[in-house]
N, C-alpha and C positions, 0 to 999 in steps of 0.2 A: 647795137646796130646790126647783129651778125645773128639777132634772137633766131628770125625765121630758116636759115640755111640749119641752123644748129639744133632744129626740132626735126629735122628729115635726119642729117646725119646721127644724131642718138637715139634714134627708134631702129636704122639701120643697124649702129651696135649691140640695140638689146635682141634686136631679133638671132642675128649672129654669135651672141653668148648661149639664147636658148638652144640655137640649131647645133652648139657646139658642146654643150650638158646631154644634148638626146643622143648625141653618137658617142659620146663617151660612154655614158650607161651601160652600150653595147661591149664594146671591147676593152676593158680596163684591165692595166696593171695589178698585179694578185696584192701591193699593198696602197692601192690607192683607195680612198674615199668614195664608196658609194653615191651616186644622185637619183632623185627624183622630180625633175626641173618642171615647174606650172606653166602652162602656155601663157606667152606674154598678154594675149589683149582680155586676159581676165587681170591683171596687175595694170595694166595702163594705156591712157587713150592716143590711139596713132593721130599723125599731123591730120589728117583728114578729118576725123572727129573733133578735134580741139578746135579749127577752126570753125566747122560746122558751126558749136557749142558758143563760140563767142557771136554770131550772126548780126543781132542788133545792137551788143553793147558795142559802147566807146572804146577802143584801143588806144594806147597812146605809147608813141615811142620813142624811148631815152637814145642820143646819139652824142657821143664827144666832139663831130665835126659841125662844123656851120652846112647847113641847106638853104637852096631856095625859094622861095615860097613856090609850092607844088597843085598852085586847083585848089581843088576840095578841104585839102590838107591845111588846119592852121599850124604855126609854126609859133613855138615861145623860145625865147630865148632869156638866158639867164643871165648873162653881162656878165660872167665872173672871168678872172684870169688869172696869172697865177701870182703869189704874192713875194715879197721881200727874201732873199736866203740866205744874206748877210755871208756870201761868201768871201767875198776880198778883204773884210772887216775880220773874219774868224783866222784866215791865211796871215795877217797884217799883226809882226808879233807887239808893236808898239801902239795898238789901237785897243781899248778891252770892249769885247763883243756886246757883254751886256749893257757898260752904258749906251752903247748906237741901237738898241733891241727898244729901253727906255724911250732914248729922244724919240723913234720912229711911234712909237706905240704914244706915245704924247699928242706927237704933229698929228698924227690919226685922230686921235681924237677933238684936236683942236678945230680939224675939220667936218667936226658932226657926227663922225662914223660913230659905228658899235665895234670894239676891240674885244674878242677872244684869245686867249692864249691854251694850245690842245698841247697835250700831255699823253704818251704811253698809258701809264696805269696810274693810277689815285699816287703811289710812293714815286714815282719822276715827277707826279705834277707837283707833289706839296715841295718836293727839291726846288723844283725851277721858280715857284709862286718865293718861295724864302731869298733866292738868289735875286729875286726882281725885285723884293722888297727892302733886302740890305744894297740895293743900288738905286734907292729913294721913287719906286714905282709904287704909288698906293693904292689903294680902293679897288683892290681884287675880290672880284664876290665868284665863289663857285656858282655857275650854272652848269644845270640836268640838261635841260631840251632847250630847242633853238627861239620856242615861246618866251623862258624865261633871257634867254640872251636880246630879244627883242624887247624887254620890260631896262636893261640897264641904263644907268642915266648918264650923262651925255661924258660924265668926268669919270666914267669906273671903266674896268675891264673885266671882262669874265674869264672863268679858270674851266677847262672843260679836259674830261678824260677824252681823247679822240683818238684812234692810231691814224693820224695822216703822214703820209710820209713828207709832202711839203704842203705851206699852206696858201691861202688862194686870196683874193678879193673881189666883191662885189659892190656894185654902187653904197650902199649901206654899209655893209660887216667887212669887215678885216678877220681874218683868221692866222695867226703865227702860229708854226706849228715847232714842236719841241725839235724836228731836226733841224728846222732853219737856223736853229739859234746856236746848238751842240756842234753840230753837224752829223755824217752819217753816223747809225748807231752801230754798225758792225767795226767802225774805226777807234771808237773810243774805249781807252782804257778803263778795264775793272776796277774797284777800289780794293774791293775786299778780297784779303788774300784767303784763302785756303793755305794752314799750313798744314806740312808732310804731316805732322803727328795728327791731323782729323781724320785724315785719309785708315788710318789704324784704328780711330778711336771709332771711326764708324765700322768697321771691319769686324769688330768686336762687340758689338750689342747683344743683351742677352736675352732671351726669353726662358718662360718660364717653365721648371726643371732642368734645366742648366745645369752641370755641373759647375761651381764655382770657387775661387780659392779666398781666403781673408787672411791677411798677412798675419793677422793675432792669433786666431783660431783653426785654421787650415781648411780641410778640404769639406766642404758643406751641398746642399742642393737649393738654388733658386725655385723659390714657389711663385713668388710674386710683390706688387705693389700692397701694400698695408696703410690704410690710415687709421692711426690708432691716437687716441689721447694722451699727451703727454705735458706733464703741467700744465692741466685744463683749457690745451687747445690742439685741433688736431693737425697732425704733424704724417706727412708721408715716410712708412717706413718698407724697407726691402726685407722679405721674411723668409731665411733659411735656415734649413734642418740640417740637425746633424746626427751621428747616430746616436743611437737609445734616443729616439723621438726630440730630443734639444732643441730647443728654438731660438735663434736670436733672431732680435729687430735689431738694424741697421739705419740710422738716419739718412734720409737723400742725398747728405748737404757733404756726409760722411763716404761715399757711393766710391772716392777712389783708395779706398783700403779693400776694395773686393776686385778681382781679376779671374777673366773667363780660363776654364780649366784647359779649355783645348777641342778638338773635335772627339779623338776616339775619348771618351769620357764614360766606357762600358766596362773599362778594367778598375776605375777609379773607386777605393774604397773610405765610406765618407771616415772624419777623426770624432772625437769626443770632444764637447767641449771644457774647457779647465784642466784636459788631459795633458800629458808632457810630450807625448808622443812627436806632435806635429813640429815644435818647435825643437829638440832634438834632429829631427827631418832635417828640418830649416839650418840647421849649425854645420850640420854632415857636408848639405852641398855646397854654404857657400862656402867651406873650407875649398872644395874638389873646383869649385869655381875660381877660387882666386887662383889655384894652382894654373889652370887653364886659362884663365886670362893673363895670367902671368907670363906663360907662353905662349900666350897670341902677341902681349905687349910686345917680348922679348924677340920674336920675327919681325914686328911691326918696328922695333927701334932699331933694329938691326940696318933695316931697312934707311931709317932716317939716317944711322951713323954714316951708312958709304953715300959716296958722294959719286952723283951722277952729273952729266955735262948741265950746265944752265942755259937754256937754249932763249934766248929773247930775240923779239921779233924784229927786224931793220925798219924803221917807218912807216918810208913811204909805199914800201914794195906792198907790207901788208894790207895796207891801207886798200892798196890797189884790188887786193885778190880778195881781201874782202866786201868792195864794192861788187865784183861780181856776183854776191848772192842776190838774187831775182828776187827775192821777197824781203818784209822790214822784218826785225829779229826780234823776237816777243821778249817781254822781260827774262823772263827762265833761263832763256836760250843764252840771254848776253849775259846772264853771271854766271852761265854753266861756263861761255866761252872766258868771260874772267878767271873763274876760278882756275880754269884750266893751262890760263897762262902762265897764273901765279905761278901754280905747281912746278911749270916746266922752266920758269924761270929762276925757285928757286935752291935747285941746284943739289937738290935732293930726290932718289926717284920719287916720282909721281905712282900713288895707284885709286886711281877716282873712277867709283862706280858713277854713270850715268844713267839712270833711270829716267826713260821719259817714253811718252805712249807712242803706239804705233804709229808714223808720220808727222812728228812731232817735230822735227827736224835735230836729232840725234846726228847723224850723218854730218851736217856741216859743221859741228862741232867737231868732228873728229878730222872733218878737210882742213879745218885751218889748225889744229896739231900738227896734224900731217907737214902741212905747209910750213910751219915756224922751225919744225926738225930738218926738213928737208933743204931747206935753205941755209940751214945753219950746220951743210954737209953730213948730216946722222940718216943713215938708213932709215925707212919705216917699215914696218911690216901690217898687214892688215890682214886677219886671221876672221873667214867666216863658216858658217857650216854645211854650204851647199854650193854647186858649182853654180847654178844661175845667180844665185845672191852676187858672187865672186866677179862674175860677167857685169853685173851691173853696176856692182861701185867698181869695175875696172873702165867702164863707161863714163861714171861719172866722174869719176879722177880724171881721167884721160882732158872731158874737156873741159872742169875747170884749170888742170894746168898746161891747155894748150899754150902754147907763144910762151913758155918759163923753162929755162934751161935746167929741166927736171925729167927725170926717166921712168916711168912709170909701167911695169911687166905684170903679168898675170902668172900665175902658177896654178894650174888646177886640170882635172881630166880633162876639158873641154878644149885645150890647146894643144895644136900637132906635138908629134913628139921633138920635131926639129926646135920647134920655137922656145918648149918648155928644157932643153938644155942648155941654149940660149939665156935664158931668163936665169939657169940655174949659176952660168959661168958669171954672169953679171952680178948675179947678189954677191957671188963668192971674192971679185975683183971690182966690186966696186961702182962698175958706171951703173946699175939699177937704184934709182934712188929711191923707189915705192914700189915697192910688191905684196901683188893682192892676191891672196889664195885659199885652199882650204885647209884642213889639216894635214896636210902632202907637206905642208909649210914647215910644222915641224919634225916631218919626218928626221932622220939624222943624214939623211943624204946633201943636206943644206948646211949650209957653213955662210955665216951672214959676215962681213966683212967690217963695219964696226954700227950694231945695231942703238940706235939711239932709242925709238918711239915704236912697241908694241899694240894695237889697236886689237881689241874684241868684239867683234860683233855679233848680237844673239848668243851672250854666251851662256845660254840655258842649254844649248845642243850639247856641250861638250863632256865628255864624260869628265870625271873623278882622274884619270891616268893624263890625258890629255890635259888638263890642267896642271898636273904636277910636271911636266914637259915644259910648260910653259913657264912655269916656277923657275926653272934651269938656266932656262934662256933669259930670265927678266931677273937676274940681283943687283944688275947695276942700270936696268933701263927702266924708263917713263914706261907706264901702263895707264891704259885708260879702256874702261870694258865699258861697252854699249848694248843695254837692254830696255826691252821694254814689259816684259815681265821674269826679276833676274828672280832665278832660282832662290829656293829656299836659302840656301848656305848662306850665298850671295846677301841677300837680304838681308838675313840673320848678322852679317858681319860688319854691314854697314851701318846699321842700327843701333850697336851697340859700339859705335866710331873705331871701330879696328879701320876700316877703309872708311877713304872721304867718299860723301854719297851727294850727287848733284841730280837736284828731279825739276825735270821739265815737264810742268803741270798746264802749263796756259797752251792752249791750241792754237795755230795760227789764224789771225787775222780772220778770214775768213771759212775758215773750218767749219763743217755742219756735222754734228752726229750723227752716227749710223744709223739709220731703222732699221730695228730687229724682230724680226717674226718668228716665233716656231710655230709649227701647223704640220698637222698630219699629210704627208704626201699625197697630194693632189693635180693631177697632170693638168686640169685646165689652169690653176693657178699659175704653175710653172711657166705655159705656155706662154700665158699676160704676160707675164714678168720677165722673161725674157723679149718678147715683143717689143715690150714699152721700153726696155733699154735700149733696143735697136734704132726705137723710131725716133729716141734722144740723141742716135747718132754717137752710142756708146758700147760697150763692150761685155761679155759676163762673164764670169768663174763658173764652173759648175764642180764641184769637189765630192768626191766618193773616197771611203776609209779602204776597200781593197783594190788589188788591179783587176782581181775575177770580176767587182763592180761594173769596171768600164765596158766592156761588150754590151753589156743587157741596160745601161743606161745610154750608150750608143744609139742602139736601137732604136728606143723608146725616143731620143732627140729625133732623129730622121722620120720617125715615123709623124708624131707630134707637132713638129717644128721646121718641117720640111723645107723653108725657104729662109734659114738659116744655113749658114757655115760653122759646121765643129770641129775643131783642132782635135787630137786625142794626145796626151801627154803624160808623161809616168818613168819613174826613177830606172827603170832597168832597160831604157834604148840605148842605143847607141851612141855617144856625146854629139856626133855631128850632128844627127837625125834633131833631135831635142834642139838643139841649138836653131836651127831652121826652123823647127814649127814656133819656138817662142819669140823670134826675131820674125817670122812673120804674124803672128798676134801681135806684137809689137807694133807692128806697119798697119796692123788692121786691116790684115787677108783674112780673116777670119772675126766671124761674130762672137762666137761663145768656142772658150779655154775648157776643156773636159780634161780632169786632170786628178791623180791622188794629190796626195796633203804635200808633195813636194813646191808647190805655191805656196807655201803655208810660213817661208823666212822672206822680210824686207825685198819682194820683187814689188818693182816701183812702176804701175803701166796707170798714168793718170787716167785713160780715157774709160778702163775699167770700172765699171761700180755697181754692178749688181753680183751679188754672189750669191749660187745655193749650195746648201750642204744637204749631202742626201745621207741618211741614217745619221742624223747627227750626235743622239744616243753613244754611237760607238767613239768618238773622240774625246780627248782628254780638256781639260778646262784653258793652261793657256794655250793649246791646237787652236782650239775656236778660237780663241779672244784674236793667235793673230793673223787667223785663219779672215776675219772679220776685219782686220787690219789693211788687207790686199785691197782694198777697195773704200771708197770716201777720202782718197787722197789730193781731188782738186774742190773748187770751187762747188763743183755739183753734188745734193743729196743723194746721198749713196743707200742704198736697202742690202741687208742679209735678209735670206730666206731660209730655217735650222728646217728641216723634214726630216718628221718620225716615219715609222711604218703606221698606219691605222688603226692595223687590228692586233698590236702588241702593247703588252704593259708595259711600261720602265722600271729601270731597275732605281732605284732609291738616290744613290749618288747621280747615276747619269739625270734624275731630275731634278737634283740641288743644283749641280752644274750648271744647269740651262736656266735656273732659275736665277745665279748668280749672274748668268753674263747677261740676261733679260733685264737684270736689273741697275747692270755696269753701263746704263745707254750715255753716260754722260763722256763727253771728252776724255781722254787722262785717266783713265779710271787702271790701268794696267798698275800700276801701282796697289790699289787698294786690292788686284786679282791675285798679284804676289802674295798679298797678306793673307787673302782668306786661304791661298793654294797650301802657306807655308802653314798656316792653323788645319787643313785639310790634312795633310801629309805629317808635319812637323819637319824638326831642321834639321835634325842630328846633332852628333860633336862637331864644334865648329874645323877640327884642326883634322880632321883626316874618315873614313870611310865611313865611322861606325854612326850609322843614322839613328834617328828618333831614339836616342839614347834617354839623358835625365832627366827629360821634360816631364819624363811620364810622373814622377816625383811630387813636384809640384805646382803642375799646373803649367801652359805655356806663359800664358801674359806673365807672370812673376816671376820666373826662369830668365826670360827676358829681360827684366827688369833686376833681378840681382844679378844678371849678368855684368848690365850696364853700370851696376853700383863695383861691380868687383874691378871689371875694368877701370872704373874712372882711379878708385883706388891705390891699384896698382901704379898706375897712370901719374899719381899725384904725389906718393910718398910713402903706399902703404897705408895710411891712418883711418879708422873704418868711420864713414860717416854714415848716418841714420836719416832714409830719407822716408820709411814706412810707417807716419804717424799721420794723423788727422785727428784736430783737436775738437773738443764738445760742445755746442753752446746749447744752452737754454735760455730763453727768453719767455716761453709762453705765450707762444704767438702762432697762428697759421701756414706753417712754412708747406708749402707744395706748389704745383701746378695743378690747377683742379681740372676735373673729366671735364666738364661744360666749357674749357678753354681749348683742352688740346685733349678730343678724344681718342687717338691713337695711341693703346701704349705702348708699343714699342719706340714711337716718339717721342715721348714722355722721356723713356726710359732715355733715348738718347740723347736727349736734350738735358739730361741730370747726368747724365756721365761726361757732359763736354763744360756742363757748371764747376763738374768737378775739378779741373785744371784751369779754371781762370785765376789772372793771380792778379792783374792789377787794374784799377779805376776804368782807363778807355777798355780792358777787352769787357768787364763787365756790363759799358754802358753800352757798347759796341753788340754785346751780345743782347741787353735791353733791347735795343736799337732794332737788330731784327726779329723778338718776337714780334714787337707792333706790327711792323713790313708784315709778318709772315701770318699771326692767329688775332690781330686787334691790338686796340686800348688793351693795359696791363691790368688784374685782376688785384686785390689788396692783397693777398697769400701771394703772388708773385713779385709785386715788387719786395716785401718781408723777403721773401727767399733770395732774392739779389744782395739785398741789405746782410742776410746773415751768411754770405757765398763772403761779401767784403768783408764782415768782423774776422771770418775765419783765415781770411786773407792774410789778416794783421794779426791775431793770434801765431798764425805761422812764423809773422818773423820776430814774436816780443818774447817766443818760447812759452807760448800760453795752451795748455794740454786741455783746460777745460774753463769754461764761463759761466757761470749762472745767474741769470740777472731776477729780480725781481723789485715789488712795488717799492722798496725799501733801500732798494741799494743794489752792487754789484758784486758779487765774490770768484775771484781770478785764482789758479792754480798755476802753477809753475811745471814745466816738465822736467822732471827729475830734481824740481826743486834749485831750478839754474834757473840764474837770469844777468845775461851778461854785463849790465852796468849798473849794480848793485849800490854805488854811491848813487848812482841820479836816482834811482829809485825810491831813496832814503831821503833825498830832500824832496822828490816830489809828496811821499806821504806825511814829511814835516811840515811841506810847505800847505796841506788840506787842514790840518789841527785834526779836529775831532772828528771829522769825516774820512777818516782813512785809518785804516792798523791794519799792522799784520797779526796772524794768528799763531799760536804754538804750532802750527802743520805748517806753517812757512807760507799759508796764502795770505791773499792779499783782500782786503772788505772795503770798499767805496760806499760810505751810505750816501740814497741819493733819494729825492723824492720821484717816482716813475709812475703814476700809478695806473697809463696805458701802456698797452704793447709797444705804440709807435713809439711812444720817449724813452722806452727802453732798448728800442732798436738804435735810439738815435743816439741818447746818453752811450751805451757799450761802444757806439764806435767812436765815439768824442775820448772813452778813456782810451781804447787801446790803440790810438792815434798816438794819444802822448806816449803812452808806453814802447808802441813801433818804435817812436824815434829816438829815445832813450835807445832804444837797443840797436839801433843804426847808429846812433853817434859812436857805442863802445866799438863796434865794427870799423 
C-alpha cells in the first residue's frame, strides 16, 4: 500500500548513491577503492517511465487495511483473519497444548473447512506431523501448493512447509501455524547440546599435507582421503607418508589414533615406520610429563588440603538479588552459577575458569559470588585490565547492590587521589566490602583485611608476573577467572582438569550474531554504514591499531560524514578527559566513538552496534574477536566492518586470521578461537615462563592428550592406564561416506573425526539423526559405517583388539590376550558346542552362516553384545 511513494523515494536514493561514486572518484583516500560509477537511467527505469510503461494494463493493488469502495476501483476482499494461537492453553501448565491443537483442528474440520498445518522447514514439520499423530491426529497428507490443499477431502489435513509466523483463516481453509502451537521460536529451548570437546574437535580438522601424528607410528604427512579395496569391498582410507617414501592406510572408523601436529609444523621431521625411534620419543616425555603433572597435581592438592571459609548463601536474601537480573538465565549460565556455588560452598578454595563468549553474561556470575562472599562478611576483590572496564563493573556493582548494606569502592587511575586513599584505608580496615580495580589492585601498597573472593576479569591481559602476584594473595581464597577467549596456558590447564573449567556456550535468549564483513576500504561504504546506524537510532566504534591513525581518519570522518558527531578517544589522555568523552558516548552526545583498541575489554554500551576496524590486517586474532565483542550486545543485529588497504597484499597469517574469525560468525564461538589461538601459538610449560616448549616433540593434540592421561594418573594412584588403541574390524563391507552424499571433504573429514568419539547407541543414532536433517535418506555404505562405529564401540569395552568376520563365521582377538571374565567366556563358548573354540593364539572362532555383508554386520554385533556384557558384569 506504500508501493507508489516507495518508487519516488528509491530512485531518489539511487540517484544520490551515483552522485556520491562521481565525487568520490575525484578525491579519494590513497588507500581507498577506486570507481567508475554507470549513469543510473541506462540501469533503470525512473517513476515517470514505469508508469508511462503500464498505460493500458490492469494494476491491481494488495493492501492489509479495509477500503471503501472507490468509483472506478473494484475492491475484493479476502475474508481471512487471524487464526487460533493457543496461547493460554501453552501458558496453562495442567492443560497439554497439543491435545486442544487436535480437538481444534477436528471441530474445523467437522465444519467442512480444509485444515493445513505450516512448518518452518521439511525437519519441524515432520517433528510436529509425528507429535500430532502420537496425540491420535490422523490423515496428514503433505501438500506443495495451495491447488493440492484445495483437492483434500473433507476428514484429512494438510502438512505444508510455510514460514508464517502466526496462522490465519478464511471462510474455506484454516491455517495453524507451527508457532501457534510451540510458541515463539526465539523462546524455545535447543535440544541438542554442543558439547565443549566439538568445539576442539572442530578446531582441528585436517587437510591435506598436514602434518600429522599416530600414536603407533609417530610423526607422518596427511595426503588425503583413499578408497581402496579391502576384502573385496571398498573401504575409505586416510593415506600418510612417512619417511623413505612409507605409506600406511588408515581406516576411517580408526581416524582417532591420528592427531593434528600442531600449526608451526615446518621444523617437524617425518619418523620411519617400524622404527624404535618415535616410540622411545614417546616414553621420554611421558616420563617428564608425569613429573610435571605431578607437580601441577601437587599445587592443585595443596590447594584442596587448606581449607578456605565455606561461604553459602542465606535464602531468601539471595533469592532476592537474584531476581534482580533483567534477563531469564540460559542453561550454561545456571550451572556455571551452580557450580560456582558448590565450590564456594565447599569449603575448599575454589579456582574455576569461566569461559563464555563475549556478552554471554559471565559478569552476573561473578555478581552473585560476589554477593554470597560479601554477605557472608569476606572481602571481594575484582581485578580487571583497563580503567574503563573498572569504571563499568564499578557501575554495575554499584546498582545491583544498591539498598544492601554492602560498600562497594573503585581503585584505579580514573579516581581523585582523595577518594582512592579512601578506598585504600577501607580495604585495609575493613568497611570496603567490594573493590573493583586494575592491577594498582595488587600493587603492595594494599593490604586487604581479610580477603575471601578473588574475581578475574579478561584474564588474557595479564602478564606471567602479575599472575604469580596473584598466586600470593589467593592460597587460601576462592578464585574465579572470567574469560572469554582465556589464554593459551589458561586453556591448556583447564583441559587437562588441573582447574575446574565452566563454558558458557548458549547465547542469550534473544542474541543475534554479528555480521562480519572484511572489504577493502572504501569510503562510500563506510559512510552507509555508519548512516544507517544512525538512522536506527544507534551508535558506532570506529577502531584504528595506532594513535598517529586517528588525526587522518579524523579528517577523513568530518570530511565524509560531516553530519555526524565523533568523540576522539585513546589510552594516553588524561583520566578525566577520557572519562567525559566515554560518559558522554555513553549518554549519546555523540554518534560515532573513534578510538584505539582501548574499547577493545568488556565495555558494555548497548546502543552501540556498528563497528569498523580500519587496517584490520594489523591486529591480533582475539583483538578482533573482542574487538567484534563491543557491539551486538542487545536485541538488535549488530555488523563488523574488518578494512584492508586496497592496494596491499597480506601477509599470510594476518589472512588466516581474518579468515578464522569470518568463519567464527556463530554465537560462542570464543571458545573454539582459544583453540585455534593456543594451536596458532602453542602453550608452553604449563608451570611457569618457558613457552611452546615439548609440544614440538610430538605433536600438539597428543601432548595434550598424554598430558591428560598423566594427570589423571597421577590423580588416581599412579597406575598407568592405556587409552591409545582402536580396535580392527573387517567385515567386507562398504564402509565410507561416498562423494555423491557429502561432496565437501573437508566435511567429510569432520564428520569421521567426530564418528570417531561416539561411544554409545543414542549419540550414534543421534548422530544418524542429523545426517538425514542435514545431507538426506542415509546411503547403504553409511548406515554400514554407523553399524561398524557401534561394533567398535563394543569391541572397546569386551577388550577386542581386532574382528574379522566373514561368510563362515566370526574370528575375535583379545588385546593383549586379556579378557576380564574369562569363566563366563568359557561357558559361553561351552554353552555354542561346535560352533565356537578358541585357538592356540588365544582367539576366539564363532562359525556362523553370514553370507551377506548385512548379517555380518548384524551377526558381529549380536556377538560382541554378549561379550560387552560378560565383561561389564566382571567390572
Amino acid at each position: 500500500h506504500l508501493a507508489h511513494e516507495a518508487l519516488a523515494e528509491r530512485h531518489a536514493l539511487i540517484l544520490d548513491h551515483y552522485e556520491a561514486r562521481r565525487k568520490q572518484a575525484d578525491g579519494a583516500l590513497k588507500d581507498a577503492v577506486p570507481y567508475k560509477p554507470v549513469p543510473p537511467d541506462l540501469l533503470y527505469l525512473s517513476p515517470e517511465n514505469l508508469i508511462g510503461a503500464l498505460g493500458p494494463r490492469e494494476a491491481i493493488d494488495f493492501t492489509p487495511f479495509d477500503a471503501p469502495d472507490a468509483g472506478a476501483k473494484k475492491i475484493f476482499h479476502a475474508g481471512s483473519r487471524h487464526g487460533r494461537s493457543f496461547v493460554e492453553e501453552r501458558a496453562d501448565p495442567n492443560v497439554n497444548v497439543f491435545d486442544v491443537v487436535v480437538k481444534h483442528i477436528a471441530d474445523e474440520r467437522a465444519a467442512r473447512r480444509r485444515v493445513v498445518v505450516a512448518g518452518w522447514t521439511e525437519g519441524s514439520l515432520d517433528r510436529l506431523g509425528q507429535i500430532l499423530a502420537e496425540h491420535h491426529l490422523g490423515n496428514l497428507e503433505p501438500v506443495a501448493t495451495l491447488a493440492e490443499a484445495e483437492k483434500l477431502e473433507p476428514g484429512q489435513a494438510g502438512l505444508a512447509v510455510l514460514p508464517l509466523e502466526s496462522g490465519f483463516e478464511t471462510e474455506k481453509l484454516v491455517v495453524v501455524a507451527e508457532q501457534d502451537i510451540l510458541g515463539d521460536r526465539l523462546i524455545r529451548r535447543s535440544k541438542r547440546k554442543k558439547r565443549p570437546s566439538d568445539f576442539i574437535a572442530e578446531a582441528s580438522a585436517l587437510s591435506s599435507g598436514d602434518i600429522v601424528v599416530h600414536s603407533d607410528h609417530g610423526i607422518g604427512r596427511f595426503i588425503g582421503l583413499r578408497t581402496i579395496e579391502a576384502v573385496g569391498a571398498p573401504h575409505d582410507c586416510l593415506e600418510i607418508h612417512y619417511a623413505g617414501d612409507d605409506r600406511l592406510f588408515l581406516p576411517v572408523e580408526n581416524i582417532e589414533l591420528l592427531s593434528r601436529y600442531g600449526s608451526d609444523s615446518t621444523e617437524a621431521t617425518l619418523d620411519k615406520l617400524g622404527g624404535g625411534a618415535w616410540q622411545s620419543r614417546k616414553a621420554r616425555l611421558k616420563k617428564r610429563l608425569l613429573d610435571m603433572a605431578g607437580q601441577l597435581i601437587r599445587i592443585a592438592a595443596e590447594r584442596q588440603m587448606r581449607a578456605a571459609p565455606s561461604l553459602v548463601p542465606a535464602d531468601g536474601l539471595y533469592d532476592e538479588f537474584a531476581a534482580r537480573f533483567p534477563y531469564e538465565e540460559t542453561d550454561d549460565q545456571q550451572t556455571a552459577i551452580d557450580s560456582v556455588m558448590g565450590d564456594l560452598g565447599a569449603g575448599k578454595p575454589m579456582d574455576r575458569l569461566i569461559c563464555g563468549d563475549v556478552g554471554f553474561g559471565k559478569t552476573e556470575v561473578a555478581l552473585r559470588a560476589a554477593f554470597i562472599a560479601a554477605m557472608e562478611g569476606f572481602q571481594v576483590a575484582v581485578v580487571v585490565p583497563t580503567t574503563l572496564l573498572s569504571r563499568q563493573h564499578f557501575k554495575t556493582f554499584s546498582q545491583r547492590f544498591s539498598g544492601l548494606p554492602i560498600r562497594v569502592a573503585q581503585a584505579s587511575r580514573l579516581v581523585g587521589a582523595k577518594e582512592l586513599a579512601e578506598a585504600k584505608k577501607g580495604i585495609a580496615d575493613g568497611t570496603v566490602d567490594i573493590v573493583i580495580g586494575t592491577h594498582a589492585l595488587l600493587g603492595s601498597s594494599i593490604s586487604f583485611k581479610n580477603l575471601g573472593l578473588l574475581i578475574i576479569d579478561e584474564e588474557q591481559h595479564f602478564g606471567v608476573k602479575h599472575k604469580e602476584r596473584l598466586k600470593d594473595l589467593k592460597s587460601d581464597v576462592h578464585v574465579l577467572t572470567l574469560s572469554a577467549t582465556p589464554i593459551p596456558r589458561t586453556l591448556q590447564l583447564a583441559l587437562t582438569g588441573v582447574r575446574e573449567l565452566s563454558l558458557i556456550a548458549t547465547p542469550p535468549v534473544d542474541r543475534l550474531a554479528v555480521r562480519t564483513f572484511i572489504s577493502p576500504f572504501d569510503p562510500l561504504v563506510i559512510r552507509e554504514t555508519l548512516l544507517r546506524e544512525r538512522y536506527r537510532g544507534g551508535h558506532s566504534f570506529y577502531v584504528v591499531p595506532r594513535i598517529s591513525d586517528l588525526a587522518e581518519i579524523h579528517d577523513f570522518l568530518r570530511e565524509s560524514v560531516s553530519e555526524l558527531k565523533v568523540a576522539v578517544a585513546h589510552g594516553q589522555m588524561p583520566p578525566g578527559e577520557l572519562d567525559d568523552i566515554m560518559n558522554a558516548f555513553y549518554d549519546g552526545q555523540y554518534d560515532v566513538l573513534l578510538s584505539t583498541t582501548i574499547v577493545e575489554s568488556g565495555l558494555d554500551i548497548p546502543t552501540a552496534n556498528t563497528l569498523i576496524v580500519h587496517r584490520a590486517d594489523m591486529f591480533g586474532l582475539s583483538q578482533l574477536y573482542q574487538l567484534r565483542g563491543r557491539v551486538g550486545r542487545s536485541k538488535v543485529r549488530a555488523y563488523a566492518l574488518f578494512t584492508l588497504p586496497a592496494n596491499r597484499k597480506l601477509t599470510d597469517t594476518a589472512e588466516r586470521r581474518l579468515k578464522v574469525l569470518q568463519s567464527l560468525d556463530t554465537l560462542g564461538a570464543g571458545f573454539q578461537l582459544a583453540s585455534h589461538d593456543l594451536d596458532i601459538r602453542g602453550a608452553g610449560n604449563l608451570l611457569g615462563e618457558e613457552q611452546s616448549g615439548h609440544i614440538k616433540e610430538v605433536g600438539f593434540e597428543l601432548y595434550q592428550q598424554m598430558l591428560e592421561e598423566a594427570v589423571a594418573e597421577v590423580k588416581d594412584s599412579g597406575e598407568v592406564q592405556d587409552g591409545g588403541w582402536s580396535p580392527q574390524i573387517a567385515v567386507g563391507t562398504a564402509v565410507m561416506i561416498p562423494e555423491s552424499y557429502v561432496p565437501d571433504l573437508q566435511l567429510r573429514l569432520a564428520l569421521y573425526r567426530r564418528l570417531g568419539d561416539l561411544e554409545n547407541t543414542e549419540e550414534i543414532d543421534a548422530f544418524g539423526a542429523e545426517l538425514i536433517d542435514r545431507f538426506g535418506p542415509l546411503p547403504e555404505e553409511v548406515k554400514h559405517l554407523l553399524k561398524i562405529v557401534f561394533i567398535k564401540a563394543l569391541c572397546r569395552k569386551a577388550n577386542v583388539e581386532k574382528l574379522d568376520a566373514g561368510p563362515k563365521g566370526v574370528v575375535i582377538h583379545f588385546r593383549k590376550r586379556e579378557f576380564s571374565n574369562p569363566v563366563g567366556l568359557v561357558t559361553l563358548i561351552g554353552e555354542q558346542g561346535s560352533l565356537a573354540k578358541i585357538r592356540p593364539d588365544h582367539s576366539v572362532v564363532f562359525v556362523r552362516d553370514w553370507p551377506t555383508p548385512e548379517k555380518r554386520l548384524a551377526g558381529s554385533a549380536v556377538v560382541m553384545t554378549q561379550l560387552a556384557r560378560l565383561a561389564e558384569k566382571a567390572a
